[in-house]
C-alpha positions in Angstrom: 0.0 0.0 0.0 3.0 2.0 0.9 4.4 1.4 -2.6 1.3 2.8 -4.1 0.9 5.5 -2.1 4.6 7.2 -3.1 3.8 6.0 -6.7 0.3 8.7 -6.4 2.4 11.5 -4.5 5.2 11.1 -7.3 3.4 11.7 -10.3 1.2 14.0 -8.5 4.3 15.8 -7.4 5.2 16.1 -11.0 2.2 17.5 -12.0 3.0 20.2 -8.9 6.3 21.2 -10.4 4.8 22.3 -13.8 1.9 23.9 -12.0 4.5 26.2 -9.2 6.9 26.7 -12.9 3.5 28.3 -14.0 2.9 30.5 -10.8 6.3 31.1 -10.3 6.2 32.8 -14.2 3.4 34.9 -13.1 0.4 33.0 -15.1 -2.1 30.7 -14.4 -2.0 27.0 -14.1 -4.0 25.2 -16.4 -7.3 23.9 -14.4 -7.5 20.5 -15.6 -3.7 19.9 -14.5 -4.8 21.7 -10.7 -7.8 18.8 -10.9 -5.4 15.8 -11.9 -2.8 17.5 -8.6 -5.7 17.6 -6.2 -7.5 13.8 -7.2 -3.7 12.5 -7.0 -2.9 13.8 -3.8 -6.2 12.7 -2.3 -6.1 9.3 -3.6 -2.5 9.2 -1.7 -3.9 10.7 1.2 -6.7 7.7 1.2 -4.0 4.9 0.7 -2.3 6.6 3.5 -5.4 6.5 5.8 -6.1 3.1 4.8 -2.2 2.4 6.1 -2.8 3.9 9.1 -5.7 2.4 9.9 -4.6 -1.5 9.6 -2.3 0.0 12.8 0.8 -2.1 11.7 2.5 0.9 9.8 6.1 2.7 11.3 6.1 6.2 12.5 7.5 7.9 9.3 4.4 6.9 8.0 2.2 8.7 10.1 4.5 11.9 10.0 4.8 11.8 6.4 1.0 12.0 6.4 0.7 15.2 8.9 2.5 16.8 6.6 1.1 15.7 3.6 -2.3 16.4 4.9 -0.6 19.9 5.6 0.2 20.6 2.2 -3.3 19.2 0.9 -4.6 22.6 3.2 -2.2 24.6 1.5 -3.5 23.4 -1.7 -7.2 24.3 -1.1 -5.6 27.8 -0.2 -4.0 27.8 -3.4 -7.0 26.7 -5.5 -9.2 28.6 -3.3 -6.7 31.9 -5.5 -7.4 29.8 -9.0 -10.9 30.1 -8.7 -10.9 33.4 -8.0 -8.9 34.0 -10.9 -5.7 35.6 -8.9 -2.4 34.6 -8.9 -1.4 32.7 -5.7 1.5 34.7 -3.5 4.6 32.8 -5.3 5.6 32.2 -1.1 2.7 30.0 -0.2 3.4 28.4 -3.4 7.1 27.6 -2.5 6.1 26.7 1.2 3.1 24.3 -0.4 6.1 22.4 -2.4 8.2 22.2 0.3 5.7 20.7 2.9 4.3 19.0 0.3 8.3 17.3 -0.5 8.9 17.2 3.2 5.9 14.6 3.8 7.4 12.7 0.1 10.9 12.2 1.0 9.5 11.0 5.0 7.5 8.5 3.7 10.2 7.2 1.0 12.7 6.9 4.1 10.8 3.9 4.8 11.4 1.8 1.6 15.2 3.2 2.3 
């Protein structure tokens, strides 16, 4: 489940890199990519949960979620900017990545 999980966050994370390059360059993500980012990093979110919830998974695990889920609340902020048709501050976008890479790189310690 673990496997799967990093697999969801890594493309998703992808996905996240061309959307901040579009921030970052002053213009607008495309919507349909900021749908794809969002359903990916929910779906990791919900393997997670269903890790957690069997009870037999290692701390990293459950950190790498807090601050996943952390970064899926920085996300709705972020959309929350799309739909209003305003560019996000390029900051929350750069702290969003980082939380976001902070949770990845956690939960990847465990297959290290």
């Amino acid at each position: 489940m673990l496997n799967y999980a990093i697999v969801v966050f890594g493309v998703g994370a992808l996905g996240g890199l061309v959307l901040a390059a579009h921030v970052l360059r002053n213009k607008f993500a495309p919507w349909a990519l900021s749908v794809l980012h969002a359903l990916l990093g929910a779906a990791g979110l919900i393997l997670l949960i269903t890790l957690l919830v069997q009870g037999n998974a290692p701390q990293q695990v459950m950190i790498g979620f807090v601050l996943l889920l952390l970064a899926a609340l920085g996300g709705f902020f972020l959309a929350s900017f799309h739909m209003r048709k305003k560019l996000p501050p390029k900051a929350v976008v750069v702290i969003h990545a980082a939380v976001a890479a902070a949770g990845f790189l956690t939960l990847a310690s465990v297959l290290l």
